[in-house]
Structures are given as structure tokens and as C-alpha cells.
Backbone bond lengths (Angstrom), bond angles and torsions (degrees), N, CA, C in turn:
res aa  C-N    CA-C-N  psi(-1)  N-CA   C-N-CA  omega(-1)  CA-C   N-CA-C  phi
1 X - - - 1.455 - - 1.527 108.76 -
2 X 1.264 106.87 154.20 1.661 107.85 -176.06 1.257 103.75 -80.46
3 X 1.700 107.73 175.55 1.634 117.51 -175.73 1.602 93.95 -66.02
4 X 1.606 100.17 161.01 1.513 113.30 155.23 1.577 129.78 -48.74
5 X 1.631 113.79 -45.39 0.746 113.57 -169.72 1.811 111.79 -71.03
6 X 1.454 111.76 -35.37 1.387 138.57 156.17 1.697 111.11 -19.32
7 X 1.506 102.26 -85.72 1.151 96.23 176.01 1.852 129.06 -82.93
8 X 1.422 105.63 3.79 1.565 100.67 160.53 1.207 126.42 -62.83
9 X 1.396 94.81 -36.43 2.016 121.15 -175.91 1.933 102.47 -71.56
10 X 1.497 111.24 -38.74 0.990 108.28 -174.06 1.964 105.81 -80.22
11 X 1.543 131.00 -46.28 1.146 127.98 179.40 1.643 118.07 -82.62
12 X 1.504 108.70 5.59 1.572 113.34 168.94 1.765 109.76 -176.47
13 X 1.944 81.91 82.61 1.765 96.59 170.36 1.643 114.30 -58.85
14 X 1.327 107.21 -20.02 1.754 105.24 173.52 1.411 132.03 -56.07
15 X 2.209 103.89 -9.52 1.392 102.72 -171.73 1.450 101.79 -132.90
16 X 1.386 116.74 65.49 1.990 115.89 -141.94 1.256 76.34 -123.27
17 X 1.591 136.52 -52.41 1.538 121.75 168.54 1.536 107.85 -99.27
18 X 0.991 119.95 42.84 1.585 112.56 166.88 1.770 95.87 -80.57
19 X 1.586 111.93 129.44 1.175 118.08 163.72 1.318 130.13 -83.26
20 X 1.240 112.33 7.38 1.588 118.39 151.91 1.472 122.90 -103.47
21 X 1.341 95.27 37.22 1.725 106.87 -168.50 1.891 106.04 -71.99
22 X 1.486 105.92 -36.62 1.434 133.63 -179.87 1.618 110.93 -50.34
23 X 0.863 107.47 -46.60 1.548 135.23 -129.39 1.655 100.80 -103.47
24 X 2.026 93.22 -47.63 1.603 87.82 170.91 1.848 123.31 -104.46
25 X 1.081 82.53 9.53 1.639 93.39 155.38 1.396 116.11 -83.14
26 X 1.299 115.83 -53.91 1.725 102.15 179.61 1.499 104.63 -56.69
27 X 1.315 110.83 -38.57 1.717 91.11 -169.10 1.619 97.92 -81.70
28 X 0.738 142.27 13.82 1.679 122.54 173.21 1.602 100.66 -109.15
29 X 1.223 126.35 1.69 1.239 144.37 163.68 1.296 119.12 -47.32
30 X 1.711 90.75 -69.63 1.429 106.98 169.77 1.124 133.89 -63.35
31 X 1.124 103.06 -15.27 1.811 115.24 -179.19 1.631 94.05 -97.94
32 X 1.185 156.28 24.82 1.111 136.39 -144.53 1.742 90.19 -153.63
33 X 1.371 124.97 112.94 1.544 121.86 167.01 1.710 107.69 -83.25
34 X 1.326 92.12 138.56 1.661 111.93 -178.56 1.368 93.65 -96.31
35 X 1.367 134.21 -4.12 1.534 126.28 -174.92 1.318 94.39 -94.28
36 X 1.214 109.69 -61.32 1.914 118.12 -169.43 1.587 111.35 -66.01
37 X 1.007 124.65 -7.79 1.595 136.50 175.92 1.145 124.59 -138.70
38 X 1.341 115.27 6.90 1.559 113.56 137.27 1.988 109.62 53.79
39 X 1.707 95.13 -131.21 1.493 97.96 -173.60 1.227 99.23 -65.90
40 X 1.217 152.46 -48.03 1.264 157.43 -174.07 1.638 133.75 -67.43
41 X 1.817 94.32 11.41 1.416 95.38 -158.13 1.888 95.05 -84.23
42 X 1.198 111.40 15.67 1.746 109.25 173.84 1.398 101.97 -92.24
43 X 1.321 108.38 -50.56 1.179 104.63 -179.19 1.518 130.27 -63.40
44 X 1.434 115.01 -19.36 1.376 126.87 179.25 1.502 96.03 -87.63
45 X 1.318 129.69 -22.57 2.047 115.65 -175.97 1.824 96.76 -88.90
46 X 1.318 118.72 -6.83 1.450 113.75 -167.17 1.411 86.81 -95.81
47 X 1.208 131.10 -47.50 1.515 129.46 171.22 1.327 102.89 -45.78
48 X 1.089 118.63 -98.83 1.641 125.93 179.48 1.803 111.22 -10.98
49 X 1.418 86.90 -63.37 2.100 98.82 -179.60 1.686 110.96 -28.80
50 X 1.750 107.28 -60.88 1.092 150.78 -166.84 1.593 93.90 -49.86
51 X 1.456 96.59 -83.37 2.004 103.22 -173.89 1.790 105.31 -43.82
52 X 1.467 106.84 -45.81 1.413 100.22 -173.50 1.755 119.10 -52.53
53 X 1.210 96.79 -39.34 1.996 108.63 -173.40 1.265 84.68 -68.66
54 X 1.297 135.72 -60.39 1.709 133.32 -143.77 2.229 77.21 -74.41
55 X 0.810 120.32 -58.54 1.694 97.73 -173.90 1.211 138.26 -54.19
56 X 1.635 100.44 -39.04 1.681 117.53 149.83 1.431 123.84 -56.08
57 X 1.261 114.89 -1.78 1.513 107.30 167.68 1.453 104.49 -105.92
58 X 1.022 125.82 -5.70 1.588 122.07 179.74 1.302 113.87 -72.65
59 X 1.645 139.67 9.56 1.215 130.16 -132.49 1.827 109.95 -11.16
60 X 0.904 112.24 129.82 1.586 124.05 -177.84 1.893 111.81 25.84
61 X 1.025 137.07 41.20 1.031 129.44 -157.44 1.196 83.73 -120.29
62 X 1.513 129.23 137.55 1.901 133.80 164.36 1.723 111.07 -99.39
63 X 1.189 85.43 -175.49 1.720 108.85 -177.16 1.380 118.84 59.42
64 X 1.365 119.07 -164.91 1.480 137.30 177.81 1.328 103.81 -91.81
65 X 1.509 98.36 131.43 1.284 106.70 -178.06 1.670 112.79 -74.46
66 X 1.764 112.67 148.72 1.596 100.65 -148.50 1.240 104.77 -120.13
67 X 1.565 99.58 -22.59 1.585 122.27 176.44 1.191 117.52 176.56
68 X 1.434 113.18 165.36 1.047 127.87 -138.54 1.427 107.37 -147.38
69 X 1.620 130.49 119.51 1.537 124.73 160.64 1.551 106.09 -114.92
70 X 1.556 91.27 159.84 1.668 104.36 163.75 1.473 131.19 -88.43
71 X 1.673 113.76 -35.80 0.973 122.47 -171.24 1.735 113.14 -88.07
72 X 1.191 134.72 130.65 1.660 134.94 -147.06 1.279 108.40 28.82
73 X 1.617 118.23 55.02 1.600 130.10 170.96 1.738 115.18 14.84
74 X 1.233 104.06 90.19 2.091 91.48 -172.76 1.698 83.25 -103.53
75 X 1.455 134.19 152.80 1.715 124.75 118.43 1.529 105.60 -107.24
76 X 1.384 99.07 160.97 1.583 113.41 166.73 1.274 128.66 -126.87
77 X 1.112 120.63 139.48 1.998 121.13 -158.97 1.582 100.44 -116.95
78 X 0.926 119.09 148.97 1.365 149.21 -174.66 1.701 107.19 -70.51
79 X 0.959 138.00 139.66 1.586 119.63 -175.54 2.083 104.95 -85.21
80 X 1.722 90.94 153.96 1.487 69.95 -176.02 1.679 98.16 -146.50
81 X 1.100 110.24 132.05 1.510 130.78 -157.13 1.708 99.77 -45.23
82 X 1.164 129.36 -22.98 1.575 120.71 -164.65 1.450 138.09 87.06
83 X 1.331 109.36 -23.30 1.826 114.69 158.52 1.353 118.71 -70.09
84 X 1.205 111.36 131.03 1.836 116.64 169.29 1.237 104.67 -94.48
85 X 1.411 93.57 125.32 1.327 133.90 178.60 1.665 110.32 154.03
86 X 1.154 111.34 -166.35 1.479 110.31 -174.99 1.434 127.01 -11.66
87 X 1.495 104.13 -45.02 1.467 115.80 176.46 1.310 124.93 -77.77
88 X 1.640 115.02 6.04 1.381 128.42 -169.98 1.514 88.69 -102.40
89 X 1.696 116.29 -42.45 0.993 113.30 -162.60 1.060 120.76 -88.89
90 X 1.388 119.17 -10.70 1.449 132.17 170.89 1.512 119.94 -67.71
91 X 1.470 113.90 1.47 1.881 124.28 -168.55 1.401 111.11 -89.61
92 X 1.709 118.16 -8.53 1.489 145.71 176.17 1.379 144.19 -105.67
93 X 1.065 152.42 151.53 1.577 134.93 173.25 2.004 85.08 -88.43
94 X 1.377 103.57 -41.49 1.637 100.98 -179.77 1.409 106.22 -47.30
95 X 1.315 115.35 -77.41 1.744 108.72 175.47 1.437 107.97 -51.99
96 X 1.091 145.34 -39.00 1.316 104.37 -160.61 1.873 104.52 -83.96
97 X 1.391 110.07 -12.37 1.806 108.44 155.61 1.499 109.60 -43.78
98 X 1.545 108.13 -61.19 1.537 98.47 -159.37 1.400 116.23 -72.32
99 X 1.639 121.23 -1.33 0.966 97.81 -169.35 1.647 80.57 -100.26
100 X 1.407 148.06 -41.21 1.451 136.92 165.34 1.682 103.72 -15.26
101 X 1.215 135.09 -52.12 1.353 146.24 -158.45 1.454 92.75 -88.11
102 X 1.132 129.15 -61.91 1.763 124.77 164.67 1.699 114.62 -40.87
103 X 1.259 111.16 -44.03 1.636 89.24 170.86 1.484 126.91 -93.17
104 X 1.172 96.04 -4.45 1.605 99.51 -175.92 1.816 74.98 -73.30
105 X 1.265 115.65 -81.72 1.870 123.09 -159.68 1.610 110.36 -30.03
106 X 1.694 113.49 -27.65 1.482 108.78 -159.84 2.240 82.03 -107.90
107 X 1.161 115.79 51.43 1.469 90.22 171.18 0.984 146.12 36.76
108 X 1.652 124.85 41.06 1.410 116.11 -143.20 1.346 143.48 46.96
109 X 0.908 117.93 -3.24 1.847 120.69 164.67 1.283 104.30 -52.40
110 X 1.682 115.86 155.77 1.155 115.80 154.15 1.497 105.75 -99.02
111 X 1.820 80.66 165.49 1.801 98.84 174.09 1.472 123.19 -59.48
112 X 0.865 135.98 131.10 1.860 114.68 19.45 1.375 87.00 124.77
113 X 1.379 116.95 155.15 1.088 128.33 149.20 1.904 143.99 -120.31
114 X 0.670 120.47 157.72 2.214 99.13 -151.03 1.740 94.85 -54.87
115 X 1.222 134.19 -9.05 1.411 118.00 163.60 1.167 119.15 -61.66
116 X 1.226 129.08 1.37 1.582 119.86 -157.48 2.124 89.68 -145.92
117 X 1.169 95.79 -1.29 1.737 93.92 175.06 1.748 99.97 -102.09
């Protein structure tokens, strides 16, 4: 499998010169089991990496983005309950990949708790 940084650049060219590109890879690292994701565990920290930048650009703003104008630039976010976990991950197309990749990896189980993401 390719590097992390590889396929972050490849599933989100929007963050290829983000200069906190470094920074949120190590931390999605840590959040990221190499046991429970195995061959895929690059691809699950480039996911993770990914949702984190796309949230850090929201200054504090939650959820899925719902829409979108051009003219006096508006977006609008979805409301989102505040527990991390599913509902953290649901604020992304990135999270809601990793967690597609979390249930395929966990056999159908449900989630989970962030020890096991």
C-alpha cells in the first residue's frame, strides 16, 4: 500500500499544500489502530487526516455540509449532537469513508468506541 501521505494527496488534492498537513497526520496516527486496520491502516490515518483538516477549516462550525452559495459566500452544516464517535464522524464524506472501512474491518459489528477507531 502507498504512503499516507500518498494517498491523502491522492483522496484530497485540497490539502496537498496545507501546512498543517504534518501535524494532522501524526495526530490521526494516534487515534488510528494498526491492529484493527491492518493492511489498510494508511488508508484509514489518510481518512481520519483528511476529516480532521476539512473540520479545522470550519472554524468551529459542525456537521455535514448541506449547502452551499457563491454569491456573499454562505455554507450550512447540519446540526451535530457533540459525542465523538460516529457522530464525529458523520461531519465528513472523509469520516463517513472511514467509518465504511471500520465496518467492513470490524465484520459487521457496530461501533465501537474511539479505542478501537
Amino acid at each position: 500500500m502507498e504512503s499516507i501521505e500518498v494517498i491523502l494527496d491522492a483522496i484530497a488534492p485540497e490539502f496537498v499544500l496545507n501546512v498543517n498537513k504534518s501535524t494532522f497526520i501524526n495526530l490521526a496516527k494516534c487515534q488510528t489502530s494498526t491492529t484493527f486496520f491492518g493492511e489498510c491502516y494508511n488508508l484509514a490515518v489518510a481518512l481520519r487526516t483528511a476529516h480532521m483538516l476539512s473540520l479545522s477549516l470550519r472554524s468551529g462550525a459542525g456537521g455535514q455540509v448541506t449547502n452551499k452559495s457563491e454569491g456573499d459566500l454562505s455554507i450550512g452544516f447540519s446540526s451535530y449532537g457533540g459525542s465523538k464517535g460516529k457522530g464525529y464522524l458523520d461531519q465528513t464524506s472523509y469520516g463517513l469513508q472511514l467509518l465504511d472501512l471500520l465496518n467492513q474491518k470490524s465484520s459487521g459489528f457496530s461501533i465501537i468506541s474511539d479505542a478501537t477507531l
